[in-house]
C-alpha positions as CSV (number, residue, x, y, z in Angstrom):
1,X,-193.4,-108.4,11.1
2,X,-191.5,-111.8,10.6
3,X,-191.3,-114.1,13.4
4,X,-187.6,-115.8,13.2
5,X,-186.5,-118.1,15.3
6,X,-183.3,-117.0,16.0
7,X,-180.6,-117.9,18.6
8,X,-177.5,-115.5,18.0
9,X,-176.3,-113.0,15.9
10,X,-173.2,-113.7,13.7
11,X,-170.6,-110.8,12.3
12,X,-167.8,-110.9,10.2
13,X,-166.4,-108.1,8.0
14,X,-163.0,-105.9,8.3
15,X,-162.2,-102.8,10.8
16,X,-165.8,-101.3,10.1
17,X,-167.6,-104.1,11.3
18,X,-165.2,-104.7,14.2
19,X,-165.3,-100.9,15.5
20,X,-162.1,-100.0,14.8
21,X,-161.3,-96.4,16.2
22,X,-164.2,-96.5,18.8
23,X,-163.7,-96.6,22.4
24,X,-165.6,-99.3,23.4
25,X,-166.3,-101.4,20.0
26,X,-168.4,-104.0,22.3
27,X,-171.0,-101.5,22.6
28,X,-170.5,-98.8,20.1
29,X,-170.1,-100.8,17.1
30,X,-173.0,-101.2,14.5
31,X,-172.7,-105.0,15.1
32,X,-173.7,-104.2,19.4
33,X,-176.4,-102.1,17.7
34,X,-177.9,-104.3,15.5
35,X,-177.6,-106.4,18.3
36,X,-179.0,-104.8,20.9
37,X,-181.6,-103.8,19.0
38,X,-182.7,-107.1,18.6
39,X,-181.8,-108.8,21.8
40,X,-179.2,-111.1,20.5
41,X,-176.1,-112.3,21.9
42,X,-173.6,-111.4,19.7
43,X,-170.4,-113.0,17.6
44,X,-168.1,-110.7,15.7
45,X,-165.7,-112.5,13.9
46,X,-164.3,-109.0,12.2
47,X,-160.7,-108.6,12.2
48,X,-158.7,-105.1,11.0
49,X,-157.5,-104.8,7.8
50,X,-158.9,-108.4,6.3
51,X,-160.1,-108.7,2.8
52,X,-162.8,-110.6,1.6
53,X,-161.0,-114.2,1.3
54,X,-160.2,-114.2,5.2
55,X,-163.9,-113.3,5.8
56,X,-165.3,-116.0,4.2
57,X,-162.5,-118.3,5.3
58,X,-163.0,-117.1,9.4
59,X,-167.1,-117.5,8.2
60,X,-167.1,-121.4,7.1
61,X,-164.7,-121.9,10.5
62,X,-167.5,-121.0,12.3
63,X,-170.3,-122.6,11.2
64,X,-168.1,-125.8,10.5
65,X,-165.8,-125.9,13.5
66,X,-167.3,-123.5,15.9
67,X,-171.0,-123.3,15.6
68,X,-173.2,-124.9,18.9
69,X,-175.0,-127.5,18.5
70,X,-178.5,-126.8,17.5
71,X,-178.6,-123.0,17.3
72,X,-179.8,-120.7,14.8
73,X,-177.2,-117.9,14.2
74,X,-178.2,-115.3,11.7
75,X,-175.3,-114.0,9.7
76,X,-174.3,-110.4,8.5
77,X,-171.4,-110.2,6.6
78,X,-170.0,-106.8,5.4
79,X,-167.1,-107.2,2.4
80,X,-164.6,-105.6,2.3
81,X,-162.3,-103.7,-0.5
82,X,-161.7,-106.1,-3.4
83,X,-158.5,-105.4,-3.7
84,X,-157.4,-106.5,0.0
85,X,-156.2,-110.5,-0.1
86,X,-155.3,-112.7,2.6
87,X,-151.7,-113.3,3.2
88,X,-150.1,-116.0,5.0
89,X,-146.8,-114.3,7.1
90,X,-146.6,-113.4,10.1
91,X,-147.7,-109.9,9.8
92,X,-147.7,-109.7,13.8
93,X,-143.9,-109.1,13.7
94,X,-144.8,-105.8,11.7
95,X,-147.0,-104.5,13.5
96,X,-147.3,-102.9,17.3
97,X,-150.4,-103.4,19.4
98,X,-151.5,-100.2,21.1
99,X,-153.8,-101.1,24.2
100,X,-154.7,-98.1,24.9
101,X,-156.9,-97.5,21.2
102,X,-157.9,-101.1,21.0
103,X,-155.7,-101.4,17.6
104,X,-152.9,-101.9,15.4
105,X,-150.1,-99.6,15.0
106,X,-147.8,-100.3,11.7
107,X,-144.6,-100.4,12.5
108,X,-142.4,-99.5,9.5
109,X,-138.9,-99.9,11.0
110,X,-139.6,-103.9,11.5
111,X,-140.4,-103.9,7.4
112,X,-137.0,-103.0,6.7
113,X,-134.8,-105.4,9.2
């Protein structure tokens, strides 16, 4: 065994790595998992539907902007699809938050006004 000192655990990837689908992502998510299983606190930068350009762009926010002072995060990052790029619109406008399954819903008729 490896002894790392290690302060907090740091995720970023698409839906996948956020829990997209699950009912309670905070806990059911491989991120909580991997996690738990440690017994780190946790940071999961995943957001739905991002391709690999916003993950690394949301990563170096972190540790440049974001990251404490002093800790020692260990990062797992999960790509996503090669074909998905980052886009800068306001896809909000297009899309309908459903609270009740903790995502997205697309909302075609808004495409076409």
């Amino acid at each position: 065994m490896i002894d790392v000192d290690v302060t907090h655990l740091v995720v970023n990837g698409c839906s996948w790595t956020y829990g997209e689908g699950l009912e309670n992502p905070n806990k059911e998510a491989w991120p909580a998992l991997l996690a738990n299983h440690f017994g780190l606190p946790i940071v999961n930068l995943a957001v739905q539907g991002c391709g690999n350009q916003s993950i690394t762009r949301r990563t170096f926010e972190y540790v440049y902007e974001n990251l404490p002072t002093g800790s020692k995060p260990f990062f797992v990052i999960s790509w996503s699809q090669d074909a998905r790029k980052e886009e800068t619109i306001d896809w909000v406008k297009n899309y309908e938050y459903e609270k009740n399954n903790n995502s997205f819903k697309h909302n075609i008729s808004k495409l076409f006004t």
